[in-house]
Structure formats: C-alpha cells, structure tokens
Phi, psi and omega in degrees: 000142174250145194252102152253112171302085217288146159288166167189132198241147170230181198213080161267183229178110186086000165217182190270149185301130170235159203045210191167181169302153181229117158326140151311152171246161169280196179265157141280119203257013181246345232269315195247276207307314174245072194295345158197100203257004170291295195279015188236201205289352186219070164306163166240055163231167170292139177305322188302332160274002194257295230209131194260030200200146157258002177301168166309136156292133145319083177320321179296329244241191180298298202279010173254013159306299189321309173309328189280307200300309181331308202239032150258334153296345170269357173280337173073029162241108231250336161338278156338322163267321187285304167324329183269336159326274161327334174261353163293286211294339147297324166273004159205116205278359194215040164269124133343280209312324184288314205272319179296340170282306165328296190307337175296303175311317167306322181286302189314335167254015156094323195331011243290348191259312201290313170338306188310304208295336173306291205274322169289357153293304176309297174317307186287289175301354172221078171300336199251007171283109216267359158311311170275333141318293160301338174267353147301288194300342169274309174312343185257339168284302171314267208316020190034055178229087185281328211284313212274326172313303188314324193297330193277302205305326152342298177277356167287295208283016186249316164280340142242104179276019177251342197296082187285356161341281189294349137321312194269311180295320159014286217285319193293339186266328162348297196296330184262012176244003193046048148240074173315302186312321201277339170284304160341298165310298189296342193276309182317308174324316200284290191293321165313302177293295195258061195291231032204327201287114198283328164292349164286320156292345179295310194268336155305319192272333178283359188287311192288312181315305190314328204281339161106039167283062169308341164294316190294317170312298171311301139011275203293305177307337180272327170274330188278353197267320136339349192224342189189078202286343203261004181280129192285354201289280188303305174325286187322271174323318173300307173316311173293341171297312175294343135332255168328333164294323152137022195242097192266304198295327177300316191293313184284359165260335179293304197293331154291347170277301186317283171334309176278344185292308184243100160334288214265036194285078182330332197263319171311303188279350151280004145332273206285340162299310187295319171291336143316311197272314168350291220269019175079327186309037174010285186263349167286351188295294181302326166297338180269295204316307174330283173316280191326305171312305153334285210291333168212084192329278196313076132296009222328332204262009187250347180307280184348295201272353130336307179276347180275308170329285166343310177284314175319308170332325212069021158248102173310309174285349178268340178279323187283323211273001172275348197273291208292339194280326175309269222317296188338310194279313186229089181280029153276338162321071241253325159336301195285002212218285148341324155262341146305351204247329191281337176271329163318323189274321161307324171280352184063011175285113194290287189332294172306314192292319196291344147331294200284301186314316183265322164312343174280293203279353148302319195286296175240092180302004187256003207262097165284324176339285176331316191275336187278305165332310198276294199282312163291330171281012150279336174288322167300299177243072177080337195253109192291294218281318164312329198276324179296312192303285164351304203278332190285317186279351156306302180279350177279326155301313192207083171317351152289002179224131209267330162290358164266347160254022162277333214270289195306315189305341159285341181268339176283354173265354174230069135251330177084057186220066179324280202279355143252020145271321174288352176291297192276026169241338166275339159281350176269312167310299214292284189310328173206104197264038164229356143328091206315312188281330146250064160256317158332274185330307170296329169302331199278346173304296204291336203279337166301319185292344168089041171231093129355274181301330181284326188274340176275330142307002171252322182296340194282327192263331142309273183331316173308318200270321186205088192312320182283079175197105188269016164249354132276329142348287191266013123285312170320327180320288196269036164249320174270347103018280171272009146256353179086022182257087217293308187310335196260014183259329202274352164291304213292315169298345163276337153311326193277330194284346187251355164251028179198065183317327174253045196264082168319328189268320171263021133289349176279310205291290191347274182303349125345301193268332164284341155282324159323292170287013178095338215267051207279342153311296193297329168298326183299287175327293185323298179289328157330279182320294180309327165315291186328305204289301145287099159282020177209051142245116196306300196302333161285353179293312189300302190277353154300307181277357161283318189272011179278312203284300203297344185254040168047056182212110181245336176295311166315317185295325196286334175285306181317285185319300188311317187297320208295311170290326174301289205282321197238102171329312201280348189291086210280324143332281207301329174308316160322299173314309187302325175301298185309292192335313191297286195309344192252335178284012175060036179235073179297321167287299198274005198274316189314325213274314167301297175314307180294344164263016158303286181317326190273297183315312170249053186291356146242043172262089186283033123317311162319301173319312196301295202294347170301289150000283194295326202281341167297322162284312182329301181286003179080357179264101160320321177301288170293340166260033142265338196269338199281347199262313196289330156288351124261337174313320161329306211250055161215161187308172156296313175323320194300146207287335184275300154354301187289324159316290188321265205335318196269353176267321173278343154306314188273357162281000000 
C-alpha cells in the first residue's frame, strides 16, 4: 500500500518562495498485502532456511511463535505480534524471519529506530534479500537517513532488478537526496516493470516537476490520469504542473476538478486561490483561500497569500492584518514578515514596518530584500548611517539589487553628494532600467543642480514605468513649479493627493504652487492639511507662516515659526521668518537681537544679512544696516536678482 502525499508549489510574488514540493512517499510493498509471506506458502528465503523441518512445529519453538505473531498481526493486535516475535528470536537468535517480521511490526507502530535496528539484523542474517532491503531502505527513508536509504534499496534492486517496489521506493529517496536524475531512472524502471501503475507515473512527473521539465511532467501526469482519472491527488498536481506552465485556465479546471472529487481537499482550493489571483481575478481568488480555510483552520501559508492579495487589491490594511494572522500561525515565515513590512511601509508606519523587517531577517538573515527595505525605513526616518549600513549589507548579500544601490544613492544625495549618488542611481538603471524610483532619483539629481527641466524628463520616464507613485508626481509637481508652469504642477499634486490621500508632502507642494498663483487661502488650507496628516513637519509650518505674513497674521506666523523650530532647531529660514514676524508686530529689537545670532552662527549666510539689513533699517541704525546689506552683497553672485533692491536702498541712505 502506498501513503500519497499530496504536493504543493507556491508562486508569490514581492517576497522570496517560502516551502516548497514534498515528493510522494510510497507503498509498503510487504507490509499489509503479503504481510509475512516468509511465514506463508511463499517464503522469501529457501525453507531450508526458514524451517529445519516440514514436521508440525514444535509449540515451544520458534516457528510456532512465528504463527502466533502471524495471527496476532492480522488481528491487528500489533503489540502482541511483536511480542511473540521477540520470543521466536529467543528461541532462535539468528532466524531473519523472526527480526524481519519485527521489523514490519515495529515500523507499523511508528517505533522507526528500533524497526531499523530489526531489518538491519535481518539484513546481516539474509544478506541476499532484496525484501528485506527494501524495508530497510523505506524505514530509513520514514526516518529521514535518505543517503543510507539509497544504499539499502540499491542493494534490493542489485539483487532484483525486477523488483519494480524497489524501484519506485529507489526513485523516492534519489529524490530526497537530490539525485533527480537518478530518481528519474528509478522511477522509469518501475513503470517498465509495473506500466498499468498510476502512482509510478505519478512520482515520475513530480521528480520532472522538481527538475523543472513541465513538459516531461505533464506528459507523466497525463499517462497516469489515464490509469486513475477520478484521483484528486494526481488532478491536483497535474494542475500545479499546468501552473507553472503559465496555463491558468487548465490549472484552474484541475484545480476545480481535485476540489469536487475530494470536498475536503484543502490543498486544491488554496491551489486554485494561487491560479485565480495569477489570473487577476481578486475576489473568486479569496473565495477558494476562504473554501481552503473551511477545511483547515491552523493555515499559515494561505493567510500570506490572502495578504498578497489584498494587497495587490490595494488594501493594505486587510493585507497587513492576513500577514499578521500567517506570522500568529508560523512565525517562520519570514515571506510573510516580509510582506508585512512591506504594506506598513506604503502607510509609512516605520516603527512596525521595521519591526516586520527585521522579523524576516531573523528567520533569513540572507533576505537581501528584506535588508534593503529595512535600510529605506532608516532613511525615511532620518537615521542616514543606519540606512547606509543596512543598504550596503543588502548588496553585499546580492550584489545584483538594484534597489540597494538606488537605497545608498539616496542617502549620499541627501548628504549632499550629488555625483556620487547620481553615479549608484545610474547604476541601479544599468541593472534594471524599469526600475522606476530610480529614474525618480536622477531627476531629483538635475533638480539639485538646478535643471529643472532635465528632471522632468527623468520623472516622465519614472511615471511611464509606474504611473501610481505620488512621490513622483509631487516631484515632478516642484520641477514644474521652478519652471512656472503652475497649472501643470498644481495637476500633478492633485494626483499624487488622489493616489495618497494622507501624502503630507504633497499637500505641502500643493499650497507651494497656490501660494505662487495667489490662491493664499487655498494655499493656507493646503499646508493645514499637510500639518493634520503630519505634525512634525517642520518646511510646512514654515510655509503656514509665510502665508500668514502675506494674509496679515504676523502673530500666527510667529507661532507657525516657533512649531517649525521645536521640531527642526537648525532651520535657519524659518528663524528669518520668525524675525520678519517679530518687525510687523513691531518687536524690532528682539528681531535685530535673533538675527544678529543667526549671523554669529552662519556668517556665510547671505540670507540672514538681507534680512538684518531690513530689520536694522527698521530699527534706525543706519550704520549697521549698511555694514549688513554690504556682507551680502560680498557673499551673492553679480546676478542676483536682490543686489539691485540693496543698492537702491544704500543709494537712497
């Protein structure tokens, strides 16, 4: 009799393959149908060696133990026969027959070492059995020691080479040694001796699955579906072949045929859920995980692909929560941890996603993904020398992933090391040019440089590769924006806003571009909003309180600057701002008194002079707001546009 295990492949998609195919284990081919045919009309040793007698047995003796075992095992009282076994072999310590009948029994009661220990005795007394070989090598094979299984079922087919059993248990342990080829042979002999049998073709086509042959597979699933059509096993599995092939409408009639054959087949309808979402069909995808689920609650891997679903769905948060219910069930799952981190991270809660990140990289510290991700939320949130590390121990893992060296180039651009971050962002396009964000990235390179124009064309060739991305939008937003094309930057920022509703920077860009076009109410609303979603953004606080000034609320601007500084102390505009604020509330002396410590801090900021300069004129000291316009004037080009205001106002002192 044979134990067929059903297969299972699975095909995800944004994480690395987790499990995999499980070979059929095989029939016992002594064990039940001729279960001790040593002791019946067709030993398989010479009698002479069985029975020193054709006399009656001797009740005290060995063989009328034997009998006893005999016909307490068929009784299925399997203790008992094992027992009466052992008391044959007392009275005759070196009968095969007595240790090789144990052995069935001991295995059959799970005992598997001791089983072993049984047929390798048997084995030592019938050196030339090639019975007792194969049931050494399938205990040895249950008992996972595949290298010593191969040696014994070898040595059953080196003594029968007809024995097609022992072929087929062959082929299964070949296979559990990863000697495909060598299964591949063994399984054919088996079908040479036994063609009529369907499980030998079976375990032929999955040795060919494994091997990745789909043809040779299908092919071998199809002569046994031919032999045993109504079986769900072989449906199924024919179905995973047809998968992997790309023939989702076949896989999905298999997979629905296995499933009516057998209700309760649990594994067919997460089958046919993975051929479903393949084929875009989202939600009959989720009704089979469901239908998998009726049937087996404890699922960990159809939750995962539940959570892939969703997500493809775009719902992230119904995605995260099948992620977290898979981790509940297996937290080995490192796929599932991994793709939890990844939907955390589109919502931006960094704190979980990196949580989630690093739970993937327990299980597989080799997940360069995983590590690259983990290395963009330290960059999303501030922390550079980590996000470097991170990124770096990613390409050192797989020197090939192109989003780790877009992930470093980021971080050396906002180091401010423009031409080598655009060096690892063209290097990441060389590896993969439909890599979106960076073609993003290089745009945002022209856009440091102060070409506009050069960055909208690298953002337009991002957008070709991946239109759903609102942080090329709302860049693209402020290049066109720094070119004056206010309508097509204030579309792009409604765009980034309707495929990211809570994207706090472009509701910031936003009110950028309506302040620019006049629209300072609406510009006002705008930088709200980017607050509501963030309260610790500092450039909107900052740009709430430029449009305060410009609507006359120089006390609100003055409050907007101070939150602006509480989160980021260094923001050296917004203190300027704060300054302006101070001179319309007519508090000229603390704006002079902030400014002149600007100045002591940054003395080569000419921004800071202008604004001294003004606060100075205000305040009436002529003196000093001459020395302050002419320390800018020192540190800005001839160009600037602002040089020509200064002159006419120290022409006109």
């Amino acid at each position: 009799m044979r134990e067929v295990r059903r297969i299972r492949t699975l095909l995800l998609p944004h994480r690395t393959p987790a499990g995999g195919r499980h070979t059929r284990f095989g029939r016992f081919s002594i064990v039940l149908a001729a279960i001790l045919p040593l002791l019946a009309a067709k030993p398989c040793f010479p009698a002479a060696e069985l029975y020193a007698a054709t006399d009656p047995p001797d009740p005290r003796g060995a063989a009328a133990r034997l009998l006893a075992g005999r016909a307490y095992f068929q009784a299925d009282s399997l203790e008992a026969a094992a027992e009466a076994f052992r008391e044959a072999m007392r009275f005759e310590p070196e009968s095969a027959d007595a240790h090789y009948n144990l052995g069935l029994t001991l295995y059959l009661l799970g005992r598997l070492d001791d089983a072993i220990a049984a047929y390798r005795e048997a084995a030592r007394l019938a050196p030339d059995s090639a019975d007792v070989q194969n049931n050494l090598g399938v205990a040895l094979l249950e008992a996972g020691k595949h290298p010593e299984a191969v040696a014994a079922l070898e040595k059953a087919v080196e003594i029968d080479s007809l024995d097609g059993e022992a072929w087929y248990n062959l082929g299964r342990a070949r296979a559990k040694t990863g000697r495909l080829d060598g299964a591949v042979e063994a399984f054919n002999r088996a079908i040479t001796l036994n063609p009529e049998d369907p499980l030998d073709h079976a375990n032929l086509a999955d040795t060919y699955l494994t091997r990745g042959d789909l043809g040779e597979a299908i092919a071998a699933y199809e002569k046994a579906l031919r032999h045993d059509p109504s079986n769900p096993d072989l449906v199924n599995n024919y179905g995973l072949a047809l998968l992997l092939r790309g023939d989702l409408d076949g896989a999905i009639r298999r997979f629905r045929k296995a499933a009516g054959l057998r209700p309760e087949f649990a594994e067919a309808q997460y089958n046919l859920g993975l051929a479903l979402h393949r084929k875009g069909s989202y939600q009959a995808s989720l009704g089979a995980y469901r239908n998998a689920l009726r049937i087996r609650e404890e699922f960990p891997i159809v939750w995962y692909d539940i959570g892939l679903t969703y997500f493809k769905m775009g719902q992230r948060n119904q995605a995260i929560l099948a992620y977290r219910r898979a981790l509940e069930m297996d937290s080995t799952l490192a796929g599932a941890a991994y793709n939890l981190g990844l939907a955390l991270q589109q919502l931006r809660r960094w704190d979980e996603a990196e949580a989630a990140y690093r739970q993937a990289l327990a299980v597989r510290p080799d997940l360069a993904v995983a590590e690259n991700n983990l290395g963009n939320v330290y960059y999303k949130t501030g922390r550079l020398d980590s996000a470097l590390t991170a990124c770096e121990r990613a390409v050192a893992l797989d020197s090939t992933l192109a989003p780790a060296y877009n992930n470093i180039g980021l971080v050396l651009l906002r180091r401010g090391q423009i031409d080598s971050a655009n060096t690892l962002f063209r290097r990441a396009i060389a590896l993969d040019d439909s890599l979106a964000q960076a073609w993003n990235n290089v745009g945002l390179v022209y856009f440091f440089r102060g070409q506009p124009d050069s960055s909208v064309v690298m953002y337009k060739r991002s957008l070709e590769l991946r239109w759903e991305d609102p942080e090329t939008h709302n860049n693209a937003a402020l290049a066109l924006l720094a070119l004056g094309y206010l309508n097509e930057a204030e579309q792009g920022c409604r765009i980034a806003i309707q495929q990211s509703p809570d994207y706090a920077e472009a509701h910031n860009t936003l009110g950028l571009v309506l302040k620019k076009k006049g629209d300072l109410e609406g510009a006002d609303k705008a930088f709200r909003e980017a607050l509501f979603l963030n309260d610790h953004y500092a450039d909107a606080y900052h740009n709430l309180a430029l449009v305060r000034l410009d609507l006359g609320d120089p006390a609100t601007a003055l409050t907007m600057t101070r939150e602006a500084l509480a989160v980021q102390p260094d923001f050296v505009d917004a203190r300027l701002t704060e300054a302006e604020a101070l001179l319309d509330l007519d508090r000229s002396e603390e704006a002079v008194a902030l400014l002149r410590d600007v100045v002591g801090s940054h003395p080569e900021y000419a921004p800071a002079y202008l604004s001294l300069g003004d606060a100075l004129g205000e305040a009436g000291d002529d003196a000093d707001m001459r020395e302050a316009y002419g320390r800018f004037l020192e540190l800005t080009p001839p160009d600037d546009p602002v040089r020509a205001q200064v002159n006419r106002i120290l022409q006109g002192s």
